[in-house]
C-alpha positions in Angstrom: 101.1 116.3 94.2 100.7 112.4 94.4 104.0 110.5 95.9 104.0 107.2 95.3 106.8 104.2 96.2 106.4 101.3 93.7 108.3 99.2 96.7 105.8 99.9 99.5 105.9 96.3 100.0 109.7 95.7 100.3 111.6 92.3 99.4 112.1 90.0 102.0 115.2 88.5 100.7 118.2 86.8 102.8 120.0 90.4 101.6 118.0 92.4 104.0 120.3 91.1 106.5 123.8 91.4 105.4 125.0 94.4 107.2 128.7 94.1 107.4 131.5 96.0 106.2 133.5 92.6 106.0 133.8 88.8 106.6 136.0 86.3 108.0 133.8 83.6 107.5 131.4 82.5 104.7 127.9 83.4 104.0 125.7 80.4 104.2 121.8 80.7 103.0 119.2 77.9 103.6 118.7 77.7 99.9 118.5 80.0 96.8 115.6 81.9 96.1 113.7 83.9 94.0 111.4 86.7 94.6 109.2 88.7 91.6 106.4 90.8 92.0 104.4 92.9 89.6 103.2 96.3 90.4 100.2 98.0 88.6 99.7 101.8 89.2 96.7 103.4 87.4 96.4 107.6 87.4 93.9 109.8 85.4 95.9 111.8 83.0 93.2 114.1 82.7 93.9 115.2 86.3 97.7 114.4 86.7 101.1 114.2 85.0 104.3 112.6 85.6 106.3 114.6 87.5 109.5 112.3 88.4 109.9 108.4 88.2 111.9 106.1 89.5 114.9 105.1 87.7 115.7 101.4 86.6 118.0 99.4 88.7 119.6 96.2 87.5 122.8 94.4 89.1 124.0 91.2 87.9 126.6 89.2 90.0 128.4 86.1 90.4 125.8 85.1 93.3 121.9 86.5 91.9 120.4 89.5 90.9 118.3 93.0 91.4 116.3 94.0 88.7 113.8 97.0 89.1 112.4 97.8 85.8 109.2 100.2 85.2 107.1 100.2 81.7 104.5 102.8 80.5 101.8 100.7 79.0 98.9 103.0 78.0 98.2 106.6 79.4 97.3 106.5 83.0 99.0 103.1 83.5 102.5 102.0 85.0 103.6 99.0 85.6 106.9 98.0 87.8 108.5 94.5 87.6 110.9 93.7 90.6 112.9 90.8 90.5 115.9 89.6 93.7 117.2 85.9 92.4 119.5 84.3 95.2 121.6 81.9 93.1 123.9 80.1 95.3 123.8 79.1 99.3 127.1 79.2 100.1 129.6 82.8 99.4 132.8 83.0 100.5 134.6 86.2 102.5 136.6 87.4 99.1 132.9 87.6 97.5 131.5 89.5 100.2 131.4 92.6 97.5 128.9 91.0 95.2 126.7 90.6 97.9 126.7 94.0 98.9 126.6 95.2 95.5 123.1 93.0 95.1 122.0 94.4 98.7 122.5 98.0 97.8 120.5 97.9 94.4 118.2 96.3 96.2 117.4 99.4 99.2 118.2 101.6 96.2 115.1 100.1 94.1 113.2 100.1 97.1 113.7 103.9 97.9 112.6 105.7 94.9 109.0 107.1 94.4 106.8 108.0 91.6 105.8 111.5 91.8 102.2 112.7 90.1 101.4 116.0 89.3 97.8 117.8 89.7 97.1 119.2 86.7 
């Protein structure tokens, strides 16, 4: 059995770092931001099959947006698109929620593995 996480490399996005249950005060970022990476993961299906993938994630919100998508090009190919857009600096304590909802699809994109079974 081959366990593989598409995320090993994880996001560094301004998300990362909101931890709080709530706010009294705004959020302020430096600027918005975008972060995409493409992740290629080759296997011999002569030697393994898929034994559990990771589901897609995507959350859309009034401030950005989580998108963890993975596509089955050819046998023994996988490819995973990850995507964290930042669209506004400034979010107020009533939006605090959309935030968290972003930063939550975010870890849970980042916490699934692909799992490859010996054949």
């Amino acid at each position: 059995m081959l366990v593989i996480n598409p995320s090993i490399f994880k996001i560094n996005s301004e998300l990362n770092k909101l931890i709080d249950l709530d706010r009294k005060y705004p959020i302020q970022f430096s600027y918005p931001s975008k972060q995409s990476d493409l992740i290629e993961i080759y296997y011999s299906p002569e030697q393994f099959s898929i034994e559990s993938q990771p589901n897609n994630v995507i959350e859309n919100g009034k401030y950005g947006r989580v998108v963890f998508k993975g596509n089955y090009i050819t046998d023994g190919k996988i490819v995973y698109n990850r995507d964290c857009t930042l669209k506004k600096t400034k979010i107020s304590p009533v939006d605090y929620s959309d935030i968290t909802k972003l930063r939550s699809a975010l870890e849970k994109s980042e916490n699934q593995n692909l799992i490859l079974k010996k054949l």
